[in-house]
C-alpha positions as CSV (number, residue, x, y, z in Angstrom):
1,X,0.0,0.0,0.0
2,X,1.0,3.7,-0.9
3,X,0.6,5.8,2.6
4,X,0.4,9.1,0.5
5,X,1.3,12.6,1.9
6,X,-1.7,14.6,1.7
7,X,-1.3,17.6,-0.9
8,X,-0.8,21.1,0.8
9,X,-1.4,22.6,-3.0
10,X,-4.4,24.3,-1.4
11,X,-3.8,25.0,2.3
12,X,-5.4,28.4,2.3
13,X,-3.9,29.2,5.5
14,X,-2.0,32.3,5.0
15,X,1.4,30.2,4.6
16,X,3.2,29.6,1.6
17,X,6.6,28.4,-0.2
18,X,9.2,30.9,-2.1
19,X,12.2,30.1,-4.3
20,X,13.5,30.9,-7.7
21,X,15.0,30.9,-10.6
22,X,15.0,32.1,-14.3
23,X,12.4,32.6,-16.8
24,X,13.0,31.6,-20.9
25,X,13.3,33.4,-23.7
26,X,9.5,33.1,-24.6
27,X,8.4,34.2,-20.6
28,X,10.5,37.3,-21.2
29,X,8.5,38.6,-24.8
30,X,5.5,38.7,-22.2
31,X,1.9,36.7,-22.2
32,X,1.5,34.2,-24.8
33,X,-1.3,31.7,-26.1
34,X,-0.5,28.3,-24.3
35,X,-1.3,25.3,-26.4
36,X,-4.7,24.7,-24.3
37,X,-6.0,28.0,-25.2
38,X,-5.5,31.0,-22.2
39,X,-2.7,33.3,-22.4
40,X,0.1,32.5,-20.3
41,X,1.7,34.8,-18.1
42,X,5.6,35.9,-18.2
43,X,7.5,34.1,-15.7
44,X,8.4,35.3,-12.2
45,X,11.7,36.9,-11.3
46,X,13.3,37.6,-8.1
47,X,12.6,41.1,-6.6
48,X,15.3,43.8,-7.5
49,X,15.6,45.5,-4.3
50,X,14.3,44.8,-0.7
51,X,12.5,47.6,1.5
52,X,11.6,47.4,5.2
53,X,7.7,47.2,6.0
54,X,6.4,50.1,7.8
55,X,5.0,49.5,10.9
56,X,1.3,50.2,11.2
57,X,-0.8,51.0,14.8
58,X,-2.7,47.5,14.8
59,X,-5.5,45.7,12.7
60,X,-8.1,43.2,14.0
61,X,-6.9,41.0,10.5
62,X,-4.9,37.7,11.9
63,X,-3.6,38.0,8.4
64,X,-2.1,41.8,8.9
65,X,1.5,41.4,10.8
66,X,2.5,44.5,10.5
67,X,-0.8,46.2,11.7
68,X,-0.9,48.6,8.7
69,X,-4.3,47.8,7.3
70,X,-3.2,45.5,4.3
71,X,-3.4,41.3,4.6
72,X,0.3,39.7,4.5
73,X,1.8,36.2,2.8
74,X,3.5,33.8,5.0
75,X,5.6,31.7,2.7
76,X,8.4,29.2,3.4
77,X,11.6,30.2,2.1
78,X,14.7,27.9,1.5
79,X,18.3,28.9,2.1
80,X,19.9,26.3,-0.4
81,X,20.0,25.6,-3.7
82,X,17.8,22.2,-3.1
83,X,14.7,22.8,-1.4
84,X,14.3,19.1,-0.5
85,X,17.6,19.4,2.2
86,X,18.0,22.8,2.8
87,X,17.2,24.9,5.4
88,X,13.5,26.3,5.7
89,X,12.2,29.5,7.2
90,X,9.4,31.4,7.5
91,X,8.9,34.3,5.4
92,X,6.2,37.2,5.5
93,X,5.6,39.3,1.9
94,X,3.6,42.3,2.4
95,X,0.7,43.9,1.5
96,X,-0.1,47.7,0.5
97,X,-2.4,49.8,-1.6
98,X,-0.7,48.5,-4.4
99,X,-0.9,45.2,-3.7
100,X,1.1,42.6,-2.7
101,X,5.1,43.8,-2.4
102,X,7.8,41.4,-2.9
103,X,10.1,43.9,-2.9
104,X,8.7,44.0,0.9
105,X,9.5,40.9,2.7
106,X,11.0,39.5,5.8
107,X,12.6,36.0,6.4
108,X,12.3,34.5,9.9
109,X,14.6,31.6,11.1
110,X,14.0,29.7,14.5
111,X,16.0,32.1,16.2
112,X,13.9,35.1,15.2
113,X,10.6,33.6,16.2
114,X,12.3,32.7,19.9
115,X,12.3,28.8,19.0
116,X,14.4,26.2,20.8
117,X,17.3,26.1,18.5
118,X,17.8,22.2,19.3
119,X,14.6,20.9,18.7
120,X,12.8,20.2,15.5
121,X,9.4,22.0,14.5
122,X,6.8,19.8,14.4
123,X,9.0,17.4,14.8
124,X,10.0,17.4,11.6
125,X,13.8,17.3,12.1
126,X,16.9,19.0,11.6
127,X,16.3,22.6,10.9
128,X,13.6,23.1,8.7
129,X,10.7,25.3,10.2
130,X,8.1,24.4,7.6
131,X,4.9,26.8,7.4
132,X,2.7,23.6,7.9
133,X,3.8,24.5,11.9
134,X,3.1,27.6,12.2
135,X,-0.2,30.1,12.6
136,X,-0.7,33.5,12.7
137,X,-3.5,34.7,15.5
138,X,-3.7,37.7,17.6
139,X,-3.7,35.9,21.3
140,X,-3.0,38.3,23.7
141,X,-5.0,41.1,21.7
142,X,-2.9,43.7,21.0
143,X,-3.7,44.1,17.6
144,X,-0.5,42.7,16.2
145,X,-0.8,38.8,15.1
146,X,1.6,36.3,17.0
147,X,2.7,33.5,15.7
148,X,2.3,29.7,17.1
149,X,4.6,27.3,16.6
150,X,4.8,23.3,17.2
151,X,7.8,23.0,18.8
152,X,9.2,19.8,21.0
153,X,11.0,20.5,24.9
154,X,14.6,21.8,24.1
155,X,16.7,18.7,24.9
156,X,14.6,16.2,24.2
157,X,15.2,14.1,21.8
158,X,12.8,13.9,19.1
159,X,9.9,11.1,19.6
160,X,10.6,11.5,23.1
161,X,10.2,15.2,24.5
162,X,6.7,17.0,25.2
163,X,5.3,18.9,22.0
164,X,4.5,22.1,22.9
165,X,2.7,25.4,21.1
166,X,5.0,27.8,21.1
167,X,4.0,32.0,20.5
168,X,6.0,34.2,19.7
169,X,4.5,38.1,20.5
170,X,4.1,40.3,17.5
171,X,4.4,43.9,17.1
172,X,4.9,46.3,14.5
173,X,8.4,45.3,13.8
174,X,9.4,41.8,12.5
175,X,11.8,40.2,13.5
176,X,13.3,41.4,16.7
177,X,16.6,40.6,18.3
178,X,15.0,39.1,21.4
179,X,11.2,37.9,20.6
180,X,9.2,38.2,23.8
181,X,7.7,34.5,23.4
182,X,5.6,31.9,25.7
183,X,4.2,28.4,25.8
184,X,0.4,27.7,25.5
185,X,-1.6,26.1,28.3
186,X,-3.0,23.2,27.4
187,X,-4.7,20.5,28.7
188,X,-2.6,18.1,31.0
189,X,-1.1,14.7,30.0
190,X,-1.4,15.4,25.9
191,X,2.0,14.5,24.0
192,X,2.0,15.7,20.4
193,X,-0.3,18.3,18.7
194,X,-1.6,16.4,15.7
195,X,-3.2,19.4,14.0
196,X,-3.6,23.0,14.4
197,X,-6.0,26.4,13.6
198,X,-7.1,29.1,14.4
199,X,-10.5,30.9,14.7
200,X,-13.1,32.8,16.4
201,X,-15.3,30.4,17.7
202,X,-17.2,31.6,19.9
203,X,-17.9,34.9,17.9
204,X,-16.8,37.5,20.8
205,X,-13.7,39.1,18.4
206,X,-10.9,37.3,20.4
207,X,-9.2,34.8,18.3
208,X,-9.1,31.4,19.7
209,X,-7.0,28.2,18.8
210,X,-8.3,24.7,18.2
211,X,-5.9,21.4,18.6
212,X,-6.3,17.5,17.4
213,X,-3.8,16.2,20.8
214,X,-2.9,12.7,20.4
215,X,-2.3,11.2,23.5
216,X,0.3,9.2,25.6
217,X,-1.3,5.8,25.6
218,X,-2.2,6.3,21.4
219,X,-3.5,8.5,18.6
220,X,-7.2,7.2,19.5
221,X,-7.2,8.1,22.8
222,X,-6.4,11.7,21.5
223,X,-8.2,14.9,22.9
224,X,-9.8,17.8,20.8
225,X,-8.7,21.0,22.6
226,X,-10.6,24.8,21.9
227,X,-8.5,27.1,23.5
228,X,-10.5,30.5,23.9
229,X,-8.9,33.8,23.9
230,X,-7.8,36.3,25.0
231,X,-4.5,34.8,25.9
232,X,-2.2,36.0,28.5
233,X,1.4,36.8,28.3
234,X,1.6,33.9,30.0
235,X,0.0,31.6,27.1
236,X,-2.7,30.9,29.4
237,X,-6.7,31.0,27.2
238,X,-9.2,32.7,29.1
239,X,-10.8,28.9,29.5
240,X,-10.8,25.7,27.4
241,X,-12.7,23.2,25.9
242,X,-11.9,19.5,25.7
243,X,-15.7,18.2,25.8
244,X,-16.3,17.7,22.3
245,X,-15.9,14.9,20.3
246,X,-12.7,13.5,19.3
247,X,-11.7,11.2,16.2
248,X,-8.2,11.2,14.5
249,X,-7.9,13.2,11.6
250,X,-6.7,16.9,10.2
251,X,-8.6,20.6,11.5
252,X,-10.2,23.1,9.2
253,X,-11.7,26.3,10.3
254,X,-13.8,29.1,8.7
255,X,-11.8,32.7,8.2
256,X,-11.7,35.0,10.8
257,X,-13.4,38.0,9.3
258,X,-10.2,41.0,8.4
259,X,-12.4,43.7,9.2
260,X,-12.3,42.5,12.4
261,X,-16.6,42.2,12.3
262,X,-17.8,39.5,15.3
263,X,-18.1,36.3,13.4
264,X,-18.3,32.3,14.6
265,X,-16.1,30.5,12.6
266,X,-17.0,26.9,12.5
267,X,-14.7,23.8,12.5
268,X,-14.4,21.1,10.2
269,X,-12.5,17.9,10.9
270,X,-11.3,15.8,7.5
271,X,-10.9,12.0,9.0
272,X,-7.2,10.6,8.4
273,X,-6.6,9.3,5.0
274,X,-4.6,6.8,3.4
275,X,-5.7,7.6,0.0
276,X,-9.2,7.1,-0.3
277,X,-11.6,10.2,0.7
278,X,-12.3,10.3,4.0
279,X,-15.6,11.9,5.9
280,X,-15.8,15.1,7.4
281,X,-17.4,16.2,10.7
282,X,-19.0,19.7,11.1
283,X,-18.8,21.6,14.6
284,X,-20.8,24.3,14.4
285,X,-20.7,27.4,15.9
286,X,-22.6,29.9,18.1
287,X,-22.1,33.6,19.2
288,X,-21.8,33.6,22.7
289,X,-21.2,29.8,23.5
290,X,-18.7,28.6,21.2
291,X,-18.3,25.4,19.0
292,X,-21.1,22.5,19.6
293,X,-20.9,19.2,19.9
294,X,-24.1,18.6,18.1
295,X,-22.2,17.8,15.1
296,X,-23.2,17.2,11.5
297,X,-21.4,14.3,8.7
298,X,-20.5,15.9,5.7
299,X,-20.1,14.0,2.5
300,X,-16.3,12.1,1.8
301,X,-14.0,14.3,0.4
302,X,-10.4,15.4,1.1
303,X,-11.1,19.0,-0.7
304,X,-12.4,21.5,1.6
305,X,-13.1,25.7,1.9
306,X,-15.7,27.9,4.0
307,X,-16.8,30.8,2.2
308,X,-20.6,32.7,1.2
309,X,-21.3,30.5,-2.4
310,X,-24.6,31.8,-3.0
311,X,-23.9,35.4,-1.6
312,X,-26.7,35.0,0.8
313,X,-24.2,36.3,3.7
314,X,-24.3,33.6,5.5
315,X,-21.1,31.3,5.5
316,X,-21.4,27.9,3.7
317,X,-19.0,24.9,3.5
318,X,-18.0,22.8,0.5
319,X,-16.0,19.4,0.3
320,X,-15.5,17.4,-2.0
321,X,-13.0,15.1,-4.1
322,X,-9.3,16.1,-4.6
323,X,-8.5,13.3,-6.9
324,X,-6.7,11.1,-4.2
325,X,-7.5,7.4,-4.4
326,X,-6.1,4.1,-2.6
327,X,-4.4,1.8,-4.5
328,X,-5.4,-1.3,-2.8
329,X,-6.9,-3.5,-5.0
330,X,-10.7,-3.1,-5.3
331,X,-10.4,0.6,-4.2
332,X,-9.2,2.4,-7.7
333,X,-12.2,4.7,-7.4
334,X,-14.9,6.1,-5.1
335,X,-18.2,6.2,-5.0
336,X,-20.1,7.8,-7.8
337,X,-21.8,10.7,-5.2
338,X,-18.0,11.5,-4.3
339,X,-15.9,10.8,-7.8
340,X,-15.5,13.7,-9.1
341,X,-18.1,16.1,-7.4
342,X,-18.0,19.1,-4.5
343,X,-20.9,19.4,-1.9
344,X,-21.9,22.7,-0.9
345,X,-23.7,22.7,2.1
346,X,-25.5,26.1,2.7
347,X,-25.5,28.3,6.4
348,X,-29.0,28.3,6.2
349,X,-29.4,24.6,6.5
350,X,-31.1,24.4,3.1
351,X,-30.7,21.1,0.8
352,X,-26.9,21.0,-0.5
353,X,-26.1,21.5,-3.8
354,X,-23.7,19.6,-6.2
355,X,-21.3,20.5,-8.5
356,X,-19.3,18.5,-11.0
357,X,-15.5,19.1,-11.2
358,X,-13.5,19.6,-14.2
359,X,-12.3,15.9,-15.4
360,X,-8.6,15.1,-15.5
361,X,-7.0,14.8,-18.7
362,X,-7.0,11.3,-20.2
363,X,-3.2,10.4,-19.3
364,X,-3.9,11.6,-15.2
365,X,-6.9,9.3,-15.1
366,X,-6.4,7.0,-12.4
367,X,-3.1,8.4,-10.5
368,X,-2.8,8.3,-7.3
369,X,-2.2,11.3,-6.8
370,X,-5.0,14.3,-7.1
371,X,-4.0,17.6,-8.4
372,X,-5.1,19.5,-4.8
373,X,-7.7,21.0,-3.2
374,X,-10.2,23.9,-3.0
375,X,-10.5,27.7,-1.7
376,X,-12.9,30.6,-1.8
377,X,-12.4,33.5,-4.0
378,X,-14.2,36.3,-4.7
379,X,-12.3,38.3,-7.5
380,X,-15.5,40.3,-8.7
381,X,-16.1,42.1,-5.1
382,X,-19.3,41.1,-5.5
383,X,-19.9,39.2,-2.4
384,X,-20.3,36.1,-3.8
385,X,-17.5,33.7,-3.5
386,X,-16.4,31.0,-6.3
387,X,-15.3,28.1,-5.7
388,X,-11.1,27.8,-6.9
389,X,-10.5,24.3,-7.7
390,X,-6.9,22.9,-8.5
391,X,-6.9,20.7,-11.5
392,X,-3.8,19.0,-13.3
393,X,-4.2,21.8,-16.3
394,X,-4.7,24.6,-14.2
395,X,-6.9,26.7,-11.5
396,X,-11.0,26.8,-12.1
397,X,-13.5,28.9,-10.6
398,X,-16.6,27.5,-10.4
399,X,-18.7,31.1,-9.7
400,X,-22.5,30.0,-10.0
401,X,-23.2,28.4,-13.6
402,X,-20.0,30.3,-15.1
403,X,-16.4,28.5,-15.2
404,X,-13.0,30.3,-16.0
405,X,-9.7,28.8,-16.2
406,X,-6.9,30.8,-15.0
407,X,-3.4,29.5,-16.0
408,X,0.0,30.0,-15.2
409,X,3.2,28.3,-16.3
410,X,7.1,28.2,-15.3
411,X,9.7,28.3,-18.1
412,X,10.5,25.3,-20.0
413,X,13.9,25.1,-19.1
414,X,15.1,25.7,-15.2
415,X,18.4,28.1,-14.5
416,X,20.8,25.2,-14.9
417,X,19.3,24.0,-18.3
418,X,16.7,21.4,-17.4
419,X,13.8,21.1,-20.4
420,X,10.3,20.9,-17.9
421,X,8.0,18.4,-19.7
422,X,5.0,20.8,-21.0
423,X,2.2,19.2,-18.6
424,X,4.3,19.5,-15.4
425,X,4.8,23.7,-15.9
426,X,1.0,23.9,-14.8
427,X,0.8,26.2,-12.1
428,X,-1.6,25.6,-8.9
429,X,-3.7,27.5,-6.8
430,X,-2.5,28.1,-3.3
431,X,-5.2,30.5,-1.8
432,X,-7.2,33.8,-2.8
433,X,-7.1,36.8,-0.6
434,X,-7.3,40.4,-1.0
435,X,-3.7,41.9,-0.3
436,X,-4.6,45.9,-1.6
437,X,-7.9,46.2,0.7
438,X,-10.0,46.9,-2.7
439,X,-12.6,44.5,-2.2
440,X,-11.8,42.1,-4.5
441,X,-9.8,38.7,-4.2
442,X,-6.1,38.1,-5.9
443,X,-5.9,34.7,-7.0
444,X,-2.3,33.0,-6.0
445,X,-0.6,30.7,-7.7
446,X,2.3,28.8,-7.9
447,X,4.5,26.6,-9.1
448,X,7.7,24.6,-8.7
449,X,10.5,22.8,-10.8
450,X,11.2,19.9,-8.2
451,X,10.1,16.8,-9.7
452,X,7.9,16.5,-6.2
453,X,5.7,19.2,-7.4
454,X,4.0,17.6,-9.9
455,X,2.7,14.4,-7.1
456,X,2.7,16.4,-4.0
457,X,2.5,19.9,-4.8
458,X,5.5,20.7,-2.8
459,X,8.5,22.9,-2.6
460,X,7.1,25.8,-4.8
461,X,9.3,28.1,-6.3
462,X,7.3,30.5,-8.4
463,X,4.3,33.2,-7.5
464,X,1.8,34.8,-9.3
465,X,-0.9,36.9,-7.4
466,X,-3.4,37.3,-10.4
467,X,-5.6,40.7,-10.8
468,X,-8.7,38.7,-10.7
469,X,-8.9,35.9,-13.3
470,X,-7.8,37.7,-15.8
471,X,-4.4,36.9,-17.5
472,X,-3.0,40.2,-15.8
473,X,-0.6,39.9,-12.6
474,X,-0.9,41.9,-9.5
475,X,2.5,40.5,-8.7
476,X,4.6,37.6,-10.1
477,X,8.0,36.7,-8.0
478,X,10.3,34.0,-7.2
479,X,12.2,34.1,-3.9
480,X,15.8,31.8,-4.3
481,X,17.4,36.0,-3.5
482,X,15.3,35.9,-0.1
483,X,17.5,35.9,3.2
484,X,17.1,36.9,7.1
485,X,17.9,40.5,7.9
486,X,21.1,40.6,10.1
């Protein structure tokens, strides 16, 4: 049997992967007509210079580090020429009335965010800090987002030292010499955080934290922690919830709202997979009170995003199929209610509705390997979100009865001469958000030369943060020339 690493092509989290290198002769005479029809964008480049962000006075937007009114990009950044063995950081890439600024960018080792510097985050090993740890949430409600990190006991070796969730304070200035940092409460006699997100579940503006803690006697003897803020200094929640609940598997929850408007974000929980799509639990959530345990089963699917899909202003849920299957014999395909298809189940409670995804091309059918997930998107402004769905040709949004395709490719050759095949320069979608506070979503995108990218979706390379779906760029980057400040 294949145990397959789930795709993080769509992890709409706010963190992401950078690197770089060189476009080709045709990327640099500007958009062209790809053989499948849309016009293909010019290939990224590494920023030309590198300015400080200015610090802003606070924002109620988990998404906002600096405080200055405009949504940020957490993206992973590699020092190292191979992605797959060197070392990873964090790296934030700013926003502004203009848009997204990679000019504007910070890198943050484990030293920067206050981390042990002998133990691995996320147990992961060696050095890398992968994105996949960390979250951004404003804990201690200052109005500057902190960031919370999975890291083990320093001195313990790894398998055998207490996992712990480990902030480190923002402010208007990223990094700092000497982070003011602190270790969250939680519940007692827990050995490994599992999965992490955050939210606002309960609705009251604080943003709160929500755990999968596997136990010490075994993974099914776990806990599901809500930790409910505001935090102290101390990483204490004002109180905590381990009553609901608890089944293996991987935490999704609903944006907190930038503006910074009350909201109940409700959690979703995707059972574990190993291949074949897997159920998904519904927690829903109430202002005042928090997450329930009165819980509702969602249909299979490993492809998930919250978002308003019928611009009714309510939030709805969609899952669905990301293309992943089992190979054990007998279990080549799913069901016919899940091949294929995303459920969108309404906040009203009203019947859900079903949508057919775009088909793989003839030589992906039956891989292993799905092309990713989903996100919301609204690139219109017009309250109404799409659904973005990776596919192995490019990124669709599925907007009411209306589809557009919105591709992106990477040079055919790589900086030290190595010809891409043409169905493996396919960019993905890794998110929407709206980084110049206009009202509309930018669509991002990326892209990677590794050989991994293609199966997994990892170690991308090359940005594009589309204007919309159109074939225009907001911003289009690659980060191999990113590096911590001093």
């Amino acid at each position: 049997m294949i145990r397959r690493t789930r795709l993080a092509a769509l992890a709409l989290s706010p963190l992401l992967v950078l690197a770089a290198a060189c476009g080709d002769e045709a990327a640099d005479r500007g958009p062209s007509r790809a053989a499948n029809g849309p016009p293909k964008s010019r290939a990224p480049a590494p920023p030309t210079a590198t300015r400080a962000p200015a610090p802003g006075e606070g924002s109620p937007d988990p998404d906002d580090l600096n405080g200055d009114g405009y949504r940020d990009l957490l993206v992973p950044v590699y020092l190292g020429d191979d992605p797959e063995t060197a070392e990873e950081c964090v790296g934030v890439v700013y926003g502004s009335a203009d848009g997204l600024d990679p000019a504007t960018h910070t890198v943050h080792r484990r030293g920067d965010l206050g981390l042990p510097p002998d133990a691995p985050a996320g147990g992961s090993g060696g050095s890398r800090l992968s994105v996949d740890d960390v979250v951004t949430a404003d804990l201690d409600d200052d109005g500057f987002p902190d960031f919370v990190t999975t890291a083990v006991e320093p001195g313990a070796a790894e398998g055998t030292g207490q996992e712990r969730l480990h902030v480190s304070f923002g402010g208007p200035r990223r990094p700092v010499p000497d982070p003011e940092t602190a270790t969250v409460r939680l519940p007692a006699g827990d050995l490994g955080v599992d999965s992490l997100v955050r939210g606002d579940f309960d609705g009251d503006g604080h943003h709160d934290l929500a755990a999968q803690l596997r136990s010490r006697t075994g993974a099914a003897d776990g806990t599901l922690a809500v930790l409910y803020g505001p935090f102290t200094r101390d990483g204490d929640p004002a109180r905590t919830d381990t009553g609901l609940p608890y089944e293996e598997g991987t935490l999704a929850a609903d944006d907190i709202d930038p503006s910074g408007e009350p909201r109940a974000t409700a959690l979703l929980r995707n059972a574990t997979s190993d291949g074949e799509q897997t159920p998904n639990t519904l927690f829903p959530a109430h202002q005042g009170t928090g997450l329930s345990g009165d819980v509702r089963e969602l249909q299979l699917g490993n492809a998930h995003a919250f978002g308003d899909f019928d611009g009714d202003g309510r939030r709805d849920v969609a899952v669905g199929d990301n293309g992943d299957r089992n190979n054990e014999p007998g279990y080549e395909t799913e069901a016919p209610e899940v091949d294929g298809n995303a459920t969108v189940y309404p906040g009203d409670g009203g019947e859900p509705a079903v949508l057919d995804l775009p088909e793989p091309p003839a030589d992906e059918d039956g891989s292993y390997y799905g092309p990713g997930g989903f996100a919301a998107a609204d690139p219109d402004g017009d309250g109404r979100d799409g659904l973005l769905v990776s596919t192995y040709e490019d990124a669709t949004l599925i907007d009411g009865d209306e589809r557009v395709s919105v591709l992106r490719q990477g040079p055919a050759r790589t900086a030290d001469g190595v010809k891409t095949p043409a169905k493996h320069r396919n960019a993905r979608p890794a998110g929407a958000a709206d980084f110049d506070g206009d009202g509309r979503d930018e669509l991002i995108l990326h892209w990677s030369p590794s050989g991994l990218f293609p199966l997994y979706g990892q170690y991308p390379t090359y940005w594009w943060i589309t204007d919309g779906t159109s074939t225009r760029n907001k911003a289009a980057f690659t980060t191999t020339e990113f590096a911590p400040g001093p």
